[in-house]
C-alpha positions in Angstrom: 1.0 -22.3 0.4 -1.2 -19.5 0.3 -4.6 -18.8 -1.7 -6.3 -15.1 -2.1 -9.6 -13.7 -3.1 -10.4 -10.2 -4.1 -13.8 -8.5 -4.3 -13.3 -4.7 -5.7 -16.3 -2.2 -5.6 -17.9 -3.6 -2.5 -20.8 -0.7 -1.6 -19.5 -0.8 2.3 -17.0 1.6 3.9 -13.6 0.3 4.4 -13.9 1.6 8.2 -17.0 -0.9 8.8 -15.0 -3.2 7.0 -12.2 -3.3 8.8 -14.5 -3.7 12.0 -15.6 -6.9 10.8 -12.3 -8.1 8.9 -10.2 -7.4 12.6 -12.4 -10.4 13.7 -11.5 -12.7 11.8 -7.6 -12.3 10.9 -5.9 -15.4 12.0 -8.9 -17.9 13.0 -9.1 -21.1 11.4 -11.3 -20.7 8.2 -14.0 -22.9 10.2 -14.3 -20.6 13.1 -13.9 -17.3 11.4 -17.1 -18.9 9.0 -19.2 -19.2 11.9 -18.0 -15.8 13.8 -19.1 -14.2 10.3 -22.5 -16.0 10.2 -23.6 -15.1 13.3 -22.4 -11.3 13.1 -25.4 -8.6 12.6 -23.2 -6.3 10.4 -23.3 -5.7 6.7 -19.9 -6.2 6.1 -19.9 -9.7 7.6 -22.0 -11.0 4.8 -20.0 -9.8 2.4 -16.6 -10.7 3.7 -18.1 -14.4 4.2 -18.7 -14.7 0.4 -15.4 -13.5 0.0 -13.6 -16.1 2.5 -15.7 -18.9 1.2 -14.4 -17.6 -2.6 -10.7 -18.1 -0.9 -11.5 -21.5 0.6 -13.1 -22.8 -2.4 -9.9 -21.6 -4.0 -7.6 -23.2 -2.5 -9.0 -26.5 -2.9 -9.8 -26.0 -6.4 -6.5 -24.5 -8.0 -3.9 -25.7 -4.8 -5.4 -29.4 -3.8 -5.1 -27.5 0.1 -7.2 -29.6 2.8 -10.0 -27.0 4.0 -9.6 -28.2 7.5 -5.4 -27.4 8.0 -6.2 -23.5 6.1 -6.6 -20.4 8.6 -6.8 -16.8 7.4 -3.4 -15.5 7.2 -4.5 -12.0 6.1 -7.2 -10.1 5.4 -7.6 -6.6 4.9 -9.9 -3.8 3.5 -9.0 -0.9 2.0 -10.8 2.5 0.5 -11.9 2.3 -3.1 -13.5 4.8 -5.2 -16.5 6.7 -4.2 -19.5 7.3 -6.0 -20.5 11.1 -6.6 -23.8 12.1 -6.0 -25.8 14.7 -5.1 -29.0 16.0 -2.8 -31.5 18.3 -3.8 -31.7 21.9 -1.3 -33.2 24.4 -0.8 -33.2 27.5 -3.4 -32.0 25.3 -6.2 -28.7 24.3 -4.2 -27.3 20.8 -4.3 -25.1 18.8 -1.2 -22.5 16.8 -2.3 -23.2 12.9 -0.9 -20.1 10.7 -1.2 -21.0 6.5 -0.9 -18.4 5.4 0.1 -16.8 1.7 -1.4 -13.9 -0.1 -0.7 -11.9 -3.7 -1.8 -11.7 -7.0 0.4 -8.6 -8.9 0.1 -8.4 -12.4 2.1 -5.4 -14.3 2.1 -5.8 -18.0 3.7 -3.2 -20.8 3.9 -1.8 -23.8 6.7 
């Protein structure tokens, strides 16, 4: 039995994502809760709220025992970026790109 969460949009870059998602990918949803709460990063808040979504999931819609679940897979990949620009010199314009990305978590026994 497996349970997923997605979160789509996320304002993070799939690379620091994917730093912070490599950590917890197979831990027991217990341990990979407190790696993420004690992690200094940006993306670890957010991929916490996104676990806990899973978990809560899970024993909601699939009557799973939190305890027996671990995180089977979790992965983050690019999304769209938002276009925006920065004023120059002589009336020119850089081209900034924020990056964003979507958080898929897969847990299950």
């Amino acid at each position: 039995m497996e349970t997923k969460a997605i979160l789509r949009g996320v304002r993070l870059s799939a690379q620091k994502g994917r730093l912070v998602a490599d950590q917890i990918r197979g831990l027991p949803v217990d341990k990979a809760l407190n790696v993420l709460a004690f992690s200094p990063k940006k993306g670890a808040v957010i991929i916490k709220k996104v676990l806990e979504s899973a978990i809560a999931n899970a024993e909601h819609n699939d009557g799973a025992d939190i305890d027996a679940l671990k995180v089977k897979r979790v992965f983050v990949e690019r999304g769209m970026f938002l276009k925006r620009f920065q004023a120059r010199a002589k009336g020119r314009g850089n081209r900034v790109l924020k990056h964003t990305c979507h958080i898929f978590i897969t847990v299950g026994d």
